[in-house]
C-alpha positions in Angstrom: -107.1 43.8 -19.3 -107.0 47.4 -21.3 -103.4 48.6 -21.9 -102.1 52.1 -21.8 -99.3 53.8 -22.7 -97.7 55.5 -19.9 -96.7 59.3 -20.1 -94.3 62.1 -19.2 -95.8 65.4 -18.1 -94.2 67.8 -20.8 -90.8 69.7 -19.6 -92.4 72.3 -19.8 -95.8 72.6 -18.3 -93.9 70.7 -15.2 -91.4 73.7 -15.3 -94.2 76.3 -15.4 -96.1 74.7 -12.3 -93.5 74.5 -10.4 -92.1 77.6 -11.0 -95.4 79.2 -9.8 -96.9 76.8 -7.1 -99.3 79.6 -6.0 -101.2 80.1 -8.5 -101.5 76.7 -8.8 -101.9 75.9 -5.7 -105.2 77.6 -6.2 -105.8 76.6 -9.0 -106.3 72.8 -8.2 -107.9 73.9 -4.6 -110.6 75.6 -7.5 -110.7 72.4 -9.4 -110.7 69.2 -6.8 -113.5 67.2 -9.0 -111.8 67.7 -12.5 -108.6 68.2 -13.8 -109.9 69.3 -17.2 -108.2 73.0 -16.3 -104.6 71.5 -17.1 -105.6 70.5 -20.7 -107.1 74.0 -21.0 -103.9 75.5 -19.9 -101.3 73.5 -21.6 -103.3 71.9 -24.4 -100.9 69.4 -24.4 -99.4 68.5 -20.9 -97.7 65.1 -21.4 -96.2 62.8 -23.7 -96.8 59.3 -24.6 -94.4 57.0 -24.1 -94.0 53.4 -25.9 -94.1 51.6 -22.8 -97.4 49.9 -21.8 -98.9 49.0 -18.8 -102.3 47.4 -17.4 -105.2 50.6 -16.8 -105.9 51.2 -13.8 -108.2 53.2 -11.4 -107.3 55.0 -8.1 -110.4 55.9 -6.1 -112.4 55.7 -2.5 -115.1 53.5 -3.3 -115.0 52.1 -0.1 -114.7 55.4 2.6 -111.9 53.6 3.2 -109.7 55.4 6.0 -106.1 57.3 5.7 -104.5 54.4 6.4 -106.5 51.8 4.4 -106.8 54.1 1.5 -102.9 54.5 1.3 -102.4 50.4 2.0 -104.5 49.7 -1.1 -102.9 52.7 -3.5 -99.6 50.9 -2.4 -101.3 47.4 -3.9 -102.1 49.2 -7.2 -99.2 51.0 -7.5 -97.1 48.3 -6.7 -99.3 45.5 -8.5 -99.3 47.8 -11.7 -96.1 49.5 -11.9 -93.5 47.1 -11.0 -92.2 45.9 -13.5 -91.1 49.3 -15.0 -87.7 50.3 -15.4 -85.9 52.2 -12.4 -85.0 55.0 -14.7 -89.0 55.4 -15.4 -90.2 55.0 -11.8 -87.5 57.3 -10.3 -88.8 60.4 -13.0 -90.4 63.3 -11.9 -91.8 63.6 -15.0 -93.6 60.0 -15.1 -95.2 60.3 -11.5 -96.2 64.3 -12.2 -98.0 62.4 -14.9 -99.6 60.0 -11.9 -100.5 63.3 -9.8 -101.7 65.1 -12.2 -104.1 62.7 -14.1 -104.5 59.1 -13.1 -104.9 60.0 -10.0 -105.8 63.6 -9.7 -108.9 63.8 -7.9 -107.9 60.7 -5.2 -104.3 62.6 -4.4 -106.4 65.6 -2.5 -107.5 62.8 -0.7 -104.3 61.6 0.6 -102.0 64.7 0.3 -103.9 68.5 0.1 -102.5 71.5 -1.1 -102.1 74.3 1.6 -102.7 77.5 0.7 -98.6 78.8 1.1 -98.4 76.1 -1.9 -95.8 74.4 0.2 -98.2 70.7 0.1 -97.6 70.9 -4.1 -93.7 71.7 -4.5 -92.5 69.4 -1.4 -94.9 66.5 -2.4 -96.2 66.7 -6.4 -92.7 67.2 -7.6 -89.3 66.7 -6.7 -88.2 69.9 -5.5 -85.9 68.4 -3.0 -83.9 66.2 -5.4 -84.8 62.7 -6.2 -84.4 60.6 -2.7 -86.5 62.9 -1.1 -89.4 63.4 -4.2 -89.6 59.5 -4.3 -90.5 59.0 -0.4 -92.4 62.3 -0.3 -94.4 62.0 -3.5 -98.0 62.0 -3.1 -98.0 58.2 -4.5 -94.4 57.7 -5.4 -94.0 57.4 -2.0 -97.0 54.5 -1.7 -95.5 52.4 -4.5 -92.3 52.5 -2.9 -93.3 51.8 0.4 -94.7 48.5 -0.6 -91.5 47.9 -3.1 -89.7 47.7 0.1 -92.0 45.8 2.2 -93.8 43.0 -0.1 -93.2 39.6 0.7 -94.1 36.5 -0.7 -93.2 34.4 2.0 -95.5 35.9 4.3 -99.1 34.2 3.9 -100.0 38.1 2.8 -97.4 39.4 0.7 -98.7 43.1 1.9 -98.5 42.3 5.5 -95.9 44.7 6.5 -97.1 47.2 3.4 -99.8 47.6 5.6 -97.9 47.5 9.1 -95.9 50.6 7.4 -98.9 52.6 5.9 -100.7 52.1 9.2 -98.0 53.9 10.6 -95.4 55.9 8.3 -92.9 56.5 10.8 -92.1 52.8 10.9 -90.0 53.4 7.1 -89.8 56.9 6.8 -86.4 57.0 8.5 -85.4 54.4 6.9 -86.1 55.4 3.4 -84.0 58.8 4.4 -80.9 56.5 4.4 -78.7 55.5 1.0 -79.6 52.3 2.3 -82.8 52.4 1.3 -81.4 51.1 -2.3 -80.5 47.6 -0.6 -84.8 46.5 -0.7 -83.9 43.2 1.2 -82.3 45.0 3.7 -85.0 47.7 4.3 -87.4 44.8 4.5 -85.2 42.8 6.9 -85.2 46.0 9.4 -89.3 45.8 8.9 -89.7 42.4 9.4 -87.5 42.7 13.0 -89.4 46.0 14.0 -92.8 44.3 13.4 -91.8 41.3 14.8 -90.5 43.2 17.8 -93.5 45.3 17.8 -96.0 42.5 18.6 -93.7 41.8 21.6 -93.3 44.6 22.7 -96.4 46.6 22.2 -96.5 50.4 22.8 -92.9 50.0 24.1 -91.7 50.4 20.2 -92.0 54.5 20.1 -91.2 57.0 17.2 -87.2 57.3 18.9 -86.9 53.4 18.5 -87.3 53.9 14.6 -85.4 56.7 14.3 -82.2 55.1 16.7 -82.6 51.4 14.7 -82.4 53.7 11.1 -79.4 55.6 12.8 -77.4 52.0 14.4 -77.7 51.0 10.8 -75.8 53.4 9.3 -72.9 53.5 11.7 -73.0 49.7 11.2 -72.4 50.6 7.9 -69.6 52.6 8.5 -67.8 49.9 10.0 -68.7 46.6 8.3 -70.8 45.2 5.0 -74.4 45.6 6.9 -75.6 44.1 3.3 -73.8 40.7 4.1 -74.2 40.0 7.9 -76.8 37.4 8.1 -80.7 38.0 9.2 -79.8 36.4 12.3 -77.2 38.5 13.2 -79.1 41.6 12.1 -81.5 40.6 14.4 -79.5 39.9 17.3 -77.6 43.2 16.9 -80.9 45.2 16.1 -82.7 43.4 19.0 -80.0 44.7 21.6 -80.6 47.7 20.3 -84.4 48.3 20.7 -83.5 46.5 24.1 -80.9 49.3 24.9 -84.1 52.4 24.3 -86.7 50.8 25.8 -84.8 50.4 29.0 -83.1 53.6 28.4 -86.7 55.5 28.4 -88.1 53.5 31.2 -85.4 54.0 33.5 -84.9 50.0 34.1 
């Protein structure tokens, strides 16, 4: 397997795009098949780093759709990133890199840029401080969505990265909340919703992901949440999605 070094996007061509998102904005709309203009602009827009990692390629082959594309970018991501430090895979700088180059032309794909140039501040940099660039980056937000779901206990380790990409709402609020840097928990909550999800069917709305995300923080207001056991999460998280449903169906 080919090895290459990962890389920064230089301070300052990061600074200059993002300081001027509509011209670049346009730019990239201009230039969807090559990203040869960012070389031409900034000759040299990122740095090499000593750390190595397997290559890797980020492309449709298949027409796969939204969902399927972003369940198999989480596998690569996930598959080939890893086992990077936290302070690499929580930079702006190292997943511009991502956006910009390895996978410039498949991130159009999976996130376009609008013309108010809204799509490439909020989403191909971390304009809203670093929670919120991880879980809304074009593909920082893929990798970390199967960080918090893979499991090898499961006869398909990607079995809820998948039930989550099929369905973003199913994590998003959850990845809102500080908790989101306890991964076993997160994936607890996942594993109950899915599991609760095949019960009840189209019962399990959008409000029952955002009141489970919500019961868990005031849980953690009053007690460790991080040491109850999976059975008691369960039972308490159950009751709750018990509580909605029969709260929207009048029962």
């Amino acid at each position: 397997m080919k090895k290459i070094n990962i890389k920064f996007m230089h301070d300052e061509t990061l600074a200059i795009i993002k300081n001027n998102p509509q011209r670049y904005s346009e730019i990239i709309n201009a230039n969807l098949e090559s990203n040869e203009w960012i070389i031409q602009e900034f000759k040299t827009p990122y740095v090499d780093k000593k750390i190595t990692i397997n290559d890797f390629e980020l492309t449709n082959k298949d027409k796969l759709n939204k969902s399927e594309l972003s369940e198999k970018v989480s596998e690569i991501l996930y598959d080939t990133l890893h086992e990077l430090p936290a302070y690499i895979l929580s930079d702006e700088r190292f997943w511009a890199w991502i956006n910009f180059d390895k996978g410039y032309q498949l991130s159009h794909t999976l996130m376009p840029i609008n013309e108010k140039s809204t799509t490439l501040v909020g989403h191909y940099f971390f304009t809203g401080g670093t929670r919120r660039g991880l879980f809304f980056g074009v593909y920082s937000r893929l990798f970390y969505r199967a960080l918090l779901t893979r499991n090898d206990h499961l006869g398909d380790p990607y079995e809820l990265t998948k039930y989550v990409n099929e369905k973003p709402s199913r994590i998003r609020n959850l990845t809102w909340r500080t908790y989101s840097n306890n991964i076993e928990l997160v994936k607890t909550i996942i594993e109950i919703q899915y599991k609760y999800e095949l019960k009840y069917g189209d019962k399990i709305t959008n409000k029952v992901y955002e009141e489970v995300a919500k019961y868990i923080s005031q849980l953690g207001s009053t007690t460790y949440v991080d040491i109850l056991s999976k059975e008691d999460l369960e039972k308490l998280i159950t009751s709750k999605i018990d509580f909605i449903i029969n709260q929207e169906n009048n029962i």
